[in-house]
LORO-849774 format. One record per residue: residue in one letter; x, y, z of N, C-alpha, C in turn. Coordinates in pm, whole numbers, padded with zeros to 5 digits, always signed. Layout:
BEGIN
aXYZXYZXYZ ...
***
This chain:
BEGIN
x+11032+06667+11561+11129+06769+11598+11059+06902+11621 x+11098+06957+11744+11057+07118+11736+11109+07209+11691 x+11055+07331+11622+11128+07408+11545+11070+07567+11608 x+11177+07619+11626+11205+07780+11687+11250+07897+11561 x+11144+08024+11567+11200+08095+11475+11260+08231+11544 x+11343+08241+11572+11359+08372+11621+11448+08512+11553 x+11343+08603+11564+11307+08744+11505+11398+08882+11562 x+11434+08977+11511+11537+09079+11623+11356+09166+11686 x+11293+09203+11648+11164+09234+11674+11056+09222+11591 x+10940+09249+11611+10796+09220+11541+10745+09320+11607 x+10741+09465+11525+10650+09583+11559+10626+09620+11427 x+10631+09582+11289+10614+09579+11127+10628+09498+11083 x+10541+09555+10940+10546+09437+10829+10686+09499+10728 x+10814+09484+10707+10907+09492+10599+10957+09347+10540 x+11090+09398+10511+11141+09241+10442+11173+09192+10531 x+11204+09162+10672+11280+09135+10712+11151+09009+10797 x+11034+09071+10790+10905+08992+10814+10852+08931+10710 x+10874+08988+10612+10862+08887+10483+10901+08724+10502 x+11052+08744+10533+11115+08625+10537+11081+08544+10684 x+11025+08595+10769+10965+08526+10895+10813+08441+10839 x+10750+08533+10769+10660+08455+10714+10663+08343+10605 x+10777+08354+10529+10864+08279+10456+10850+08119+10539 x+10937+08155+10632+10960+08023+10796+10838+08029+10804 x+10730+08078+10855+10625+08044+10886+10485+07946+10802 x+10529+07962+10704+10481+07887+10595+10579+07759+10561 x+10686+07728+10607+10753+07603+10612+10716+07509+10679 x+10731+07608+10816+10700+07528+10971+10578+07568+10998 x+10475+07567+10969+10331+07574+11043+10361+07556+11167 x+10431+07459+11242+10408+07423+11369+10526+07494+11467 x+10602+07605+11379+10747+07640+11494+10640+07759+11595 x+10731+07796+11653+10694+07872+11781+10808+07989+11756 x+10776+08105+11782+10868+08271+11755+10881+08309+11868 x+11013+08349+11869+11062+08417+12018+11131+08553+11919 x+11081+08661+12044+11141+08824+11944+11139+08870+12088 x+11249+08987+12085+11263+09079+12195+11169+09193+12250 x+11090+09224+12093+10922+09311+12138+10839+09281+12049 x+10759+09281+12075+10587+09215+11976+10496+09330+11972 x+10455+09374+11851+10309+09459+11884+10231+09371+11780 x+10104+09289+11825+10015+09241+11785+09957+09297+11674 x+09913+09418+11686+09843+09509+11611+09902+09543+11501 x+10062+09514+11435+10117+09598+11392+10197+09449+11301 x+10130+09333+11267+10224+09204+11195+10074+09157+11165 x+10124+09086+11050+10026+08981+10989+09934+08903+11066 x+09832+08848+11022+09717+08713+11113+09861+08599+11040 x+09958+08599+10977+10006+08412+10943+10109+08449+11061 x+10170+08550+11085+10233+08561+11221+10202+08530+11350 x+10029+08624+11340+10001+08567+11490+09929+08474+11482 x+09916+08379+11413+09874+08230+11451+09946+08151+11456 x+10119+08172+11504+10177+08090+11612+10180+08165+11755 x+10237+08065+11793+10286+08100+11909+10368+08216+11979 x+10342+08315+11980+10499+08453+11987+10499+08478+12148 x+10619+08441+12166+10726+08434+12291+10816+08597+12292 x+10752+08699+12354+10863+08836+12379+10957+08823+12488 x+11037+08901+12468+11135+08891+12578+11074+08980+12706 x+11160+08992+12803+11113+09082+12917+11157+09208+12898 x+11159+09254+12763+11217+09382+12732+11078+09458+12703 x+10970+09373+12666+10807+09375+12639+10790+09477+12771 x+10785+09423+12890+10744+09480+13022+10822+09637+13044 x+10867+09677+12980+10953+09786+13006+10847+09901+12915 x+10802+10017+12963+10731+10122+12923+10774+10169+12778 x+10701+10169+12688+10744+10276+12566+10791+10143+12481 x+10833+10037+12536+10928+09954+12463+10874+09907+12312 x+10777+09871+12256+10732+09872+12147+10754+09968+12021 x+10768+10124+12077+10822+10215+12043+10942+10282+12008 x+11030+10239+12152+11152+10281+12133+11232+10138+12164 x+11214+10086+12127+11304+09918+12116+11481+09954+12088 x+11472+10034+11958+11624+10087+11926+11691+10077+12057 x+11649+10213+12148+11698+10272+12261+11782+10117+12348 x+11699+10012+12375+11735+09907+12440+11854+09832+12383 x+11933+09898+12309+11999+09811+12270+12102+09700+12383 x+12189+09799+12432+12256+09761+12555+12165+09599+12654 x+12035+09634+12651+11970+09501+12704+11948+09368+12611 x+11953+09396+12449+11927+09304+12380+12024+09161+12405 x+12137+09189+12466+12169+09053+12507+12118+08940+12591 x+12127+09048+12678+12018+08984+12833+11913+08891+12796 x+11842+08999+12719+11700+08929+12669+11713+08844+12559 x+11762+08835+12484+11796+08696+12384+11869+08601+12492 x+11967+08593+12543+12031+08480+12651+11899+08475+12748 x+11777+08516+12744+11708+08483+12865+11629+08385+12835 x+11592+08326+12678+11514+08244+12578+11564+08126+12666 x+11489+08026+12699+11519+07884+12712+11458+07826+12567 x+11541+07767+12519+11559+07702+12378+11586+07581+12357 x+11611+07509+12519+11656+07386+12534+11561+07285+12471 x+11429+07261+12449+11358+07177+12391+11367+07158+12244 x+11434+07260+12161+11400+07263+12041+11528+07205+11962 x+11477+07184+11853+11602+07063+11781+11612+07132+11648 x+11544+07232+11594+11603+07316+11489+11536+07463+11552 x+11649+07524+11482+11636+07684+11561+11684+07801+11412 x+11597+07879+11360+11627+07955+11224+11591+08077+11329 x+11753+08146+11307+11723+08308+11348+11708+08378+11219 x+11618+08514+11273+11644+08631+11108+11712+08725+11216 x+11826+08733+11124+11929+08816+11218+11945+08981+11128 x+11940+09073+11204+11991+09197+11171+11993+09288+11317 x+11949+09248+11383+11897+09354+11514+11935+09337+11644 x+11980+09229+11697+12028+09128+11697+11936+08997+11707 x+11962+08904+11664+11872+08716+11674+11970+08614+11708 x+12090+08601+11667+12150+08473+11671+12204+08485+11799 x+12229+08591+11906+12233+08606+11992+12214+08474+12107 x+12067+08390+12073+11993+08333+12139+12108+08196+12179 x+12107+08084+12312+12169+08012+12314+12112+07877+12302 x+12146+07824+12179+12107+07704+12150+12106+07552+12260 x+12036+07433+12253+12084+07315+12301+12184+07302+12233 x+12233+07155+12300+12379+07128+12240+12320+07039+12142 x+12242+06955+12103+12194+06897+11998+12144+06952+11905 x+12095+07098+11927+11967+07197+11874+12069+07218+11709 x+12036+07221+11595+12095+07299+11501+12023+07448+11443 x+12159+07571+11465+12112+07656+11455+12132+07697+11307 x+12022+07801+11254+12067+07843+11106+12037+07984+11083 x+12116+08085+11048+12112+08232+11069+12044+08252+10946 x+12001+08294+10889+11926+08410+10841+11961+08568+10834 x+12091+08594+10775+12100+08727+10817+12109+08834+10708 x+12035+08920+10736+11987+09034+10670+12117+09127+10654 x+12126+09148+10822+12265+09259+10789+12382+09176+10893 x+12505+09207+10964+12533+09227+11096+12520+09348+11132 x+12495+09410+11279+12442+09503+11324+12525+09604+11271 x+12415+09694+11158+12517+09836+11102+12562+09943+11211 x+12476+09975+11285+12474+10039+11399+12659+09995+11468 x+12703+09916+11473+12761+09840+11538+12916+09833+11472 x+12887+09839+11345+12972+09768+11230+12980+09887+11100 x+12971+09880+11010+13031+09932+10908+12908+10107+10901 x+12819+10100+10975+12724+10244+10934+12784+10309+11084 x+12871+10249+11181+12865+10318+11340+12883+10474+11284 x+12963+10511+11210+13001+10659+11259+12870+10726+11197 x+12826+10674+11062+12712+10722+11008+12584+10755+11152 x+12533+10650+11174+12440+10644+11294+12506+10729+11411 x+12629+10690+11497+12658+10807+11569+12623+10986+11571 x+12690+10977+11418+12659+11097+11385+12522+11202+11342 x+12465+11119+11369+12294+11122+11352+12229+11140+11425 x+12281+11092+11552+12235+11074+11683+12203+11181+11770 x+12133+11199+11839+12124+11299+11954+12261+11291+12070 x+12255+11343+12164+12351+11408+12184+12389+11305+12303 x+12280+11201+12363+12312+11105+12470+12358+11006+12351 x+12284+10982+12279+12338+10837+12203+12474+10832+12190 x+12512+10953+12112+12667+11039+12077+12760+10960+12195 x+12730+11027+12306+12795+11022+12435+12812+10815+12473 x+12686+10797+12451+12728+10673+12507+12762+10522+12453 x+12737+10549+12326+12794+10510+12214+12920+10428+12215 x+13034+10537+12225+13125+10490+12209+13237+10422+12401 x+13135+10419+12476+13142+10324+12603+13099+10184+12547 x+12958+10153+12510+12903+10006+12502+12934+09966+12370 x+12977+10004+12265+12979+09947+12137+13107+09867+12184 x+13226+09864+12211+13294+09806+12213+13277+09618+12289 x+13219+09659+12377+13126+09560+12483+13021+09454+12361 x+12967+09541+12286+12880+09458+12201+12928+09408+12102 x+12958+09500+11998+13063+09448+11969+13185+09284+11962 x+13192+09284+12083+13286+09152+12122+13143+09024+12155 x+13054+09093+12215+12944+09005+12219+12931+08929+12079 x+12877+09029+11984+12818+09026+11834+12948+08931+11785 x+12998+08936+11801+13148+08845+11695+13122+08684+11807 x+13138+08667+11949+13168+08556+11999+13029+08433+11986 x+12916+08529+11956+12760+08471+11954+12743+08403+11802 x+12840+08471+11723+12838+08379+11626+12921+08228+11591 x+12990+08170+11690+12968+08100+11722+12891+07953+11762 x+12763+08017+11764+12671+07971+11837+12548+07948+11697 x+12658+08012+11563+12544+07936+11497+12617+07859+11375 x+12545+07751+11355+12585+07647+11283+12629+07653+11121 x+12506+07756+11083+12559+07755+10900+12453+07882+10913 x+12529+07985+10836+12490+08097+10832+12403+08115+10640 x+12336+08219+10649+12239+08212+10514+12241+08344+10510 x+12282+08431+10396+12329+08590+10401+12224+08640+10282 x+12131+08721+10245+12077+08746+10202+12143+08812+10063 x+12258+08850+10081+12328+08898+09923+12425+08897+09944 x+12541+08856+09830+12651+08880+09855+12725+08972+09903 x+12690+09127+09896+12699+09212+10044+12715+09175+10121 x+12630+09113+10202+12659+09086+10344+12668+08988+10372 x+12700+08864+10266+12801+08763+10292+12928+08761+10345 x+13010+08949+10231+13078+08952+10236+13121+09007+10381 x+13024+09062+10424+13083+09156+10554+12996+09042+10676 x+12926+08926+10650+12992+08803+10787+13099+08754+10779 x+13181+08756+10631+13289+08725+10639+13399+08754+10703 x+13393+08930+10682+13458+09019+10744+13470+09045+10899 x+13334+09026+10917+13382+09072+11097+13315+08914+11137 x+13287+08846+11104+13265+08705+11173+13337+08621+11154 x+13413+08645+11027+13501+08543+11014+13440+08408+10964 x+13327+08392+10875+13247+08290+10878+13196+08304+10735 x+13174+08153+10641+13116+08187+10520+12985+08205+10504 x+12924+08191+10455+12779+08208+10457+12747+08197+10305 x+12628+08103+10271+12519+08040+10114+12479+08196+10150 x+12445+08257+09988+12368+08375+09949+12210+08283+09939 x+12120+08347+09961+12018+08314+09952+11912+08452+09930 x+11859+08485+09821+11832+08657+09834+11663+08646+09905 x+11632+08752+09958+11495+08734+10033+11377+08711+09922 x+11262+08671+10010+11154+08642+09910+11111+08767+09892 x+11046+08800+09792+10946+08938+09716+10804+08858+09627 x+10712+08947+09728+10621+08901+09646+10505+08984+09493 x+10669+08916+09412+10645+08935+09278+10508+08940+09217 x+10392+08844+09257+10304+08811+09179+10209+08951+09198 x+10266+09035+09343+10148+09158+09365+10131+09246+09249 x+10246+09250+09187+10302+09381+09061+10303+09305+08919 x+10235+09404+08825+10264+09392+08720+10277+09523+08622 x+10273+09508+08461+10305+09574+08385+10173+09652+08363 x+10164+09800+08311+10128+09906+08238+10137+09917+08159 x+10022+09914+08017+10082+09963+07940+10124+10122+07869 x+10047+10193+07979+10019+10347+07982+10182+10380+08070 x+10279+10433+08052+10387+10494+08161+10377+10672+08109 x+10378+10705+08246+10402+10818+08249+10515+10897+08268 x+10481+11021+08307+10640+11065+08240+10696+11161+08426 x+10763+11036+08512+10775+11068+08612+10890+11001+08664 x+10955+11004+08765+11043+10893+08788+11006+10854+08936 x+11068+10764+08991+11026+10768+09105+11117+10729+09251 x+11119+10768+09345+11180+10707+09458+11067+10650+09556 x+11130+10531+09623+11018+10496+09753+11140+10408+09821 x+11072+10472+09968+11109+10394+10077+11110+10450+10165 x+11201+10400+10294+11214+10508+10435+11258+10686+10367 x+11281+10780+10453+11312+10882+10453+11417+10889+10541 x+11566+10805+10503+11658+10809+10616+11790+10842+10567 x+11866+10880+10644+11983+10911+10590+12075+10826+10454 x+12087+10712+10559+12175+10601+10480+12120+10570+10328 x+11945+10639+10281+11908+10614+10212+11941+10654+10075 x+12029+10768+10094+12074+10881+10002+11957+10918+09926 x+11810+11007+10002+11724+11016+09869+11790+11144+09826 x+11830+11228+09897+11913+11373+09880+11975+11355+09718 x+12023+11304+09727+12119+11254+09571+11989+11289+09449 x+11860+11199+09460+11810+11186+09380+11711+11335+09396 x+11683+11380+09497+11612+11518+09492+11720+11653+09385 x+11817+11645+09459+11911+11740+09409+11909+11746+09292 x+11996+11561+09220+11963+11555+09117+11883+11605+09011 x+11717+11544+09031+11629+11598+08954+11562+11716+08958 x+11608+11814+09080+11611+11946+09077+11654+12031+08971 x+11792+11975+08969+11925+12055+08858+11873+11989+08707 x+11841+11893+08707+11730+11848+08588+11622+11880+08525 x+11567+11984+08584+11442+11977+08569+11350+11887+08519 x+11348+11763+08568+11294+11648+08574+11173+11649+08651 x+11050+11562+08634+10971+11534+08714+11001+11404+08837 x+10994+11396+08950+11035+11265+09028+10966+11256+09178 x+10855+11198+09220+10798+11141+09310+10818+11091+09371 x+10826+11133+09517+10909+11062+09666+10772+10962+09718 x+10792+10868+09745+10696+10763+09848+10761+10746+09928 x+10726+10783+10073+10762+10760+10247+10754+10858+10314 x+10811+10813+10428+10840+10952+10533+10958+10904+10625 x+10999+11006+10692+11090+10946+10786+11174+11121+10839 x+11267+11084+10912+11332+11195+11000+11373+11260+10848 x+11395+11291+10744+11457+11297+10648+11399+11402+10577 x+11246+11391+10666+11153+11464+10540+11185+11594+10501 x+11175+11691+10636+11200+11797+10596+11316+11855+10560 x+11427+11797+10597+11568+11846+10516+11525+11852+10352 x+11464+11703+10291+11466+11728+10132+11350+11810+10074 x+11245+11807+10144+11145+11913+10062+11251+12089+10110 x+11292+12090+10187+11385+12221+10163+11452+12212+10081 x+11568+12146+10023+11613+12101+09910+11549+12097+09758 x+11445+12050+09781+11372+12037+09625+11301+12170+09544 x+11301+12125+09411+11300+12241+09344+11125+12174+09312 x+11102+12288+09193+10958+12248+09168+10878+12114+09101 x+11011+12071+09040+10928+11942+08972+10983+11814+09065 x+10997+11861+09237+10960+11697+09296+10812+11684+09391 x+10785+11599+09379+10633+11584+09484+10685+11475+09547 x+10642+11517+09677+10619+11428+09784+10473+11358+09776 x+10471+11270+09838+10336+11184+09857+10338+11140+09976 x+10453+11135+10073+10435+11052+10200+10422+10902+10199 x+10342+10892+10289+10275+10717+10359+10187+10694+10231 x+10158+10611+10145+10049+10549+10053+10031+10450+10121 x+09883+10425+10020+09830+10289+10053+09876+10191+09940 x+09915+10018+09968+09987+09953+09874+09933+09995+09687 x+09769+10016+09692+09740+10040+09563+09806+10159+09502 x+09858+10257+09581+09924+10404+09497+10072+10329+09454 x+10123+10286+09535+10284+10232+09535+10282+10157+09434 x+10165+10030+09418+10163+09955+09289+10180+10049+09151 x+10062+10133+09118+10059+10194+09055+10150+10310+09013 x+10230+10357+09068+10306+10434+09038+10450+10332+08988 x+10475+10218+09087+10565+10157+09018+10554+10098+08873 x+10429+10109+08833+10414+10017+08731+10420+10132+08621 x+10391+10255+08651+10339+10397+08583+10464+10514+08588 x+10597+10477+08625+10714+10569+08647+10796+10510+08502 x+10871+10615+08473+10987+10579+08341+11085+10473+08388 x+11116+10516+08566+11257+10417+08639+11202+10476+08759 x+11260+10355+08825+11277+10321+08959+11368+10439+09019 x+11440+10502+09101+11615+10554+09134+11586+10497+09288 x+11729+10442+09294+11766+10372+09402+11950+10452+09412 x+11934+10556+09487+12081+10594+09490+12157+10581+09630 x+12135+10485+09721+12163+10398+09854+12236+10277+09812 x+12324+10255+09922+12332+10120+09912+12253+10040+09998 x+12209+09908+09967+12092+09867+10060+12172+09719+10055 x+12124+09619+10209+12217+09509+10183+12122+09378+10034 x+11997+09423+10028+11957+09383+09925+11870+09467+09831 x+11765+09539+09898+11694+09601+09862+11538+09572+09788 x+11435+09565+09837+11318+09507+09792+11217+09582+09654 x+11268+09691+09695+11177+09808+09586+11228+09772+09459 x+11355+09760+09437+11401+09771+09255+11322+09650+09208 x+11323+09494+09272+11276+09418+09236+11087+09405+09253 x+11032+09487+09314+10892+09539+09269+10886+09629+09187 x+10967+09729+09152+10949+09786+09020+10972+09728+08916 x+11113+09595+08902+11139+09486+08783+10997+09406+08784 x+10921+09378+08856+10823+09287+08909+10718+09358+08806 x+10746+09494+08795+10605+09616+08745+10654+09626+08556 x+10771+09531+08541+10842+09605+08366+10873+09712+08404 x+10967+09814+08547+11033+09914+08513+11131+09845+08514 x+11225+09982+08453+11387+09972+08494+11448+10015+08609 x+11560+09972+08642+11578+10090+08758+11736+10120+08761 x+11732+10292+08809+11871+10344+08807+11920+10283+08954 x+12028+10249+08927+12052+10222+09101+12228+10287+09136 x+12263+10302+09213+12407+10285+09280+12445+10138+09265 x+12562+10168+09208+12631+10007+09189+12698+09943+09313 x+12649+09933+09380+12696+09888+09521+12589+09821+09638 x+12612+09734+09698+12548+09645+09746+12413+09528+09700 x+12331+09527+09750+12235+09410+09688+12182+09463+09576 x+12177+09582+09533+12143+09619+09387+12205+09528+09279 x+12388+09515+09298+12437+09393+09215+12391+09276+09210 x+12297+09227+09326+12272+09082+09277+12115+09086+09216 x+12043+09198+09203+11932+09192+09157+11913+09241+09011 x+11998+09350+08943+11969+09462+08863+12074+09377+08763 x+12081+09343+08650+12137+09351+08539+12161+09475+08475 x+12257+09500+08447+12312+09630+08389+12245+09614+08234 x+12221+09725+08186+12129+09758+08051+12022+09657+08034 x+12019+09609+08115+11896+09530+08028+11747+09536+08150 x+11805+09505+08277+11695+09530+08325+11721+09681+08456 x+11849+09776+08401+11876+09856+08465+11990+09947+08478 x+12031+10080+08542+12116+10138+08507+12205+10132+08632 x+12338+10100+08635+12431+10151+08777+12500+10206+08786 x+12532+10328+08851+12627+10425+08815+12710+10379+08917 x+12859+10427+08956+12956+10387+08997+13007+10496+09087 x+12939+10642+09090+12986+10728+09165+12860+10800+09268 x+12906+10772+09348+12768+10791+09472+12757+10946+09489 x+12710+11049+09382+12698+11178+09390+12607+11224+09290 x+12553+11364+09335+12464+11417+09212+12455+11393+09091 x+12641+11428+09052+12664+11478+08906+12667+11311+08865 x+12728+11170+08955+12710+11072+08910+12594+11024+08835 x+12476+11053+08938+12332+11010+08928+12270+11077+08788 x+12342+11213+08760+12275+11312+08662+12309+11191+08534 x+12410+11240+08545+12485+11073+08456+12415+10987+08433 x+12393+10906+08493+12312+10791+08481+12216+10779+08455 x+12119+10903+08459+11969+10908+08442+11973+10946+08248 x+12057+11030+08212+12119+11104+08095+12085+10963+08004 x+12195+10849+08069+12263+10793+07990+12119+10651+07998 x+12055+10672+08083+11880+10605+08048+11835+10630+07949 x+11806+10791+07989+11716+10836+07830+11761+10802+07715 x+11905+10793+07680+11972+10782+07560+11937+10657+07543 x+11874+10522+07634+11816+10372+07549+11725+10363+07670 x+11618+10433+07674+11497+10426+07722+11423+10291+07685 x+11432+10284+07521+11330+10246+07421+11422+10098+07434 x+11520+10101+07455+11571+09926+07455+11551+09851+07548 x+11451+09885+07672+11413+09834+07774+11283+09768+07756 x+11317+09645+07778+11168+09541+07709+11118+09524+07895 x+11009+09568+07864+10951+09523+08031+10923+09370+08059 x+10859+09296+07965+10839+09172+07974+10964+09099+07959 x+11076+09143+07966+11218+09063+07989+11263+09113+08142 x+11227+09237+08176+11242+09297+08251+11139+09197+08388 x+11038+09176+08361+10930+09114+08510+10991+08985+08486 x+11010+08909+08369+11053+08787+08380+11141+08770+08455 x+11269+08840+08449+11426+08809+08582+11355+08866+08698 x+11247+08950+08742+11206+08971+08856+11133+08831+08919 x+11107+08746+08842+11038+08646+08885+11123+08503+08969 x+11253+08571+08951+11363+08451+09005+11396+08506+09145 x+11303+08599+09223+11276+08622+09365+11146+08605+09435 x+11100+08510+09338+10956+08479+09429+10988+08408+09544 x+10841+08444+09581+10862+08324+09782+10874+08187+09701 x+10790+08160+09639+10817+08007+09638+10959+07959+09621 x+11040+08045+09515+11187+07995+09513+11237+08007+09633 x+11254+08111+09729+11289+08124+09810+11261+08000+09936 x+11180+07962+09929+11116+07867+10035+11204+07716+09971 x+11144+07682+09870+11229+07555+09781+11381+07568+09808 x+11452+07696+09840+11595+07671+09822+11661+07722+09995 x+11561+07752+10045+11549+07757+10201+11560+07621+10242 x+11457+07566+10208+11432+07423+10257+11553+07354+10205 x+11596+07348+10079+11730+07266+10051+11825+07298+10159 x+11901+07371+10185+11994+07464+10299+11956+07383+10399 x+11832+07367+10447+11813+07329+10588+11818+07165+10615 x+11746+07159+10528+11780+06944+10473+11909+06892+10502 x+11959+07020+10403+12121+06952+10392+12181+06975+10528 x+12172+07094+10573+12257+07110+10751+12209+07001+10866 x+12108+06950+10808+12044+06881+10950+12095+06777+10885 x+12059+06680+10802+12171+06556+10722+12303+06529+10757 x+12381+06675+10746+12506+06674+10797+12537+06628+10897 x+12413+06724+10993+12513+06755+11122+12438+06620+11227 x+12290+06559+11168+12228+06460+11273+12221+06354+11198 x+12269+06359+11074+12314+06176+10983+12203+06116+10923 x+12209+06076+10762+12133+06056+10679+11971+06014+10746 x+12001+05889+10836+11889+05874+10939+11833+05959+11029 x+11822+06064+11042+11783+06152+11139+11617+06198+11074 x+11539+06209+11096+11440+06275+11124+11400+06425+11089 x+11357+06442+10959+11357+06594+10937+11200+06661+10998 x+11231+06793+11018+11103+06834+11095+10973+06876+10997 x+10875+06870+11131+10760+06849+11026+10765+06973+10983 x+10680+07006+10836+10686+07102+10775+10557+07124+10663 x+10554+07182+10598+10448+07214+10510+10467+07124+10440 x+10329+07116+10346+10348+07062+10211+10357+07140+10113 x+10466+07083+10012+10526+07131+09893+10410+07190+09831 
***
């Protein structure tokens, strides 16, 4: 059997390539189709398949500004001939499932988000936007939109990365979807026994991220708390921040290790549809403060391996950090990395592969032929 993985793009390494390499370590032998590729910019286990770009590749800047193309991302996913292949795993957030299967082919989604842009963040992102996006926005969303709902369809058994966004394929797809949470690779991080007396944030520098919450916050705190990233975001919060926050920017993975393993808590005050950082800081014996809302619930145990506050604002967050210190000392880290360890790749791959066994069983009958794949 041939097996197809297709990607919304490949211009980074995040989670969302995590889990491509995930597939790629199943199927040694599938072949990747993505709408833009930069070589330079993904793993050697990536590019030693096969990677198929769309004709969105040939278009100037496109590696760069891919976002901008949205309006074409149909085109170019319907332009995939897919007809040879007999299992087909999209990682969907950007768009992927888009693609049109054979009629024998079984498809299996992978989806990270449905398009936020599109769906539940539109006015957020609109409003963010420059002043053409603004404008044209609200012409093609509707158009895609109806696309994005009828293309699902077109896939067979959907795989939602957290109950979040189970819940919202439910919602606008109308479709159930197995939670399956992404792989993290746990084994990079471990425990300290030295912690210092800092807290920490990491990730993009983006709106939806709410780091604002946690700057403000530990402003009015006079707290110490360390930003890791960059992004359009930057300079709004260093205007914002008082003296005890530092920026650090871009690190290299050894600072990020180390500080996760070397912070009092994690703060995660976003909702994220899963979120990868809290579970590398659980991975490190921290704790982490989070917003009680989205994939934070399926990762973070409340008091034991973490704090969630319930109100998405300063004075919430002040709260929550307060109500840390008050059982700092009841936080066992080695209980803490242990539940981080129930997101390794290997689980992830073992319960990937079950999902996929079982859909192809179903749908091509106990006798059918499963595709070749790695060894266990």
């Amino acid at each position: 059997m041939r097996v197809a993985i297709v990607h919304y793009w490949l211009v980074s390494m995040r989670g969302g390539e995590k889990v491509v390499e995930a597939l790629c370590d199943m199927y040694p032998g599938a072949d990747i189709f993505t709408l833009v590729y930069d070589e330079e910019r993904v793993s050697a286990k990536i590019r030693r398949h096969k990677v198929t770009p769309s004709f969105l590749q040939k278009i100037p800047g496109a590696r760069r500004y891919y976002q901008s193309l949205l309006p074409l991302m149909p085109f170019a996913l319907e332009s995939f001939d897919l007809s040879g292949y007999d299992l087909i795993l999209s990682s969907e957030s950007g768009p992927a499932k888009g693609i049109v299967p054979g009629p024998q082919a079984t498809h299996i989604c992978y989806c990270h988000s449905p398009m936020r842009y599109l769906w539940d963040h539109y006015h957020f992102y609109r409003a963010g936007s420059g002043l053409l996006t603004r404008a044209a926005l609200p012409v093609l969303a509707p158009a895609l939109r109806a696309w994005d709902v009828s293309t699902s369809a077109r896939v067979d058994k959907f795989v939602a990365n957290s109950h979040h966004v189970a819940a919202r394929v439910e919602k606008y797809y109308r479709r159930d979807a197995t939670v399956l949470n992404p792989p993290v690779t746990v084994q990079d991080f471990s425990p300290l026994a030295e912690i210092g007396d800092f807290y920490l944030c990491a990730g993009q520098l983006v709106g939806y991220k709410r780091i604002e919450l946690a700057v403000e916050a530990f402003s009015k705190m006079a707290e110490n708390l360390v930003v890791i990233g960059e992004g359009k975001e930057m300079a709004r919060l260093k205007r914002i921040a008082g003296p005890t926050i530092t920026f650090l920017g871009r690190t290299t993975f050894p600072v990020l290790k180390d500080m996760l393993a070397r912070c009092r808590a994690l703060v995660f005050p976003g909702e994220e549809d899963f979120g990868i950082v809290p579970v590398e800081a659980m991975a490190s014996g921290r704790p982490v403060i989070a917003f009680g809302g989205g994939g934070a619930l399926d990762s973070i145990v409340p008091d034991r391996t973490g704090i969630l506050f319930q109100e998405q604002s300063v004075q919430g967050l002040i709260e929550a950090v307060r109500r840390f210190q008050s059982m700092e000392s009841t936080f066992r880290p080695d209980l803490i990395r242990n539940h981080a360890l129930q997101f390794s790749e290997a689980n992830f791959k073992a319960k990937m592969q079950q999902i996929i066994d079982a859909e192809l069983m179903q749908r091509n009958g106990a006798g059918s032929r499963l595709p070749e794949r790695a060894a266990a």
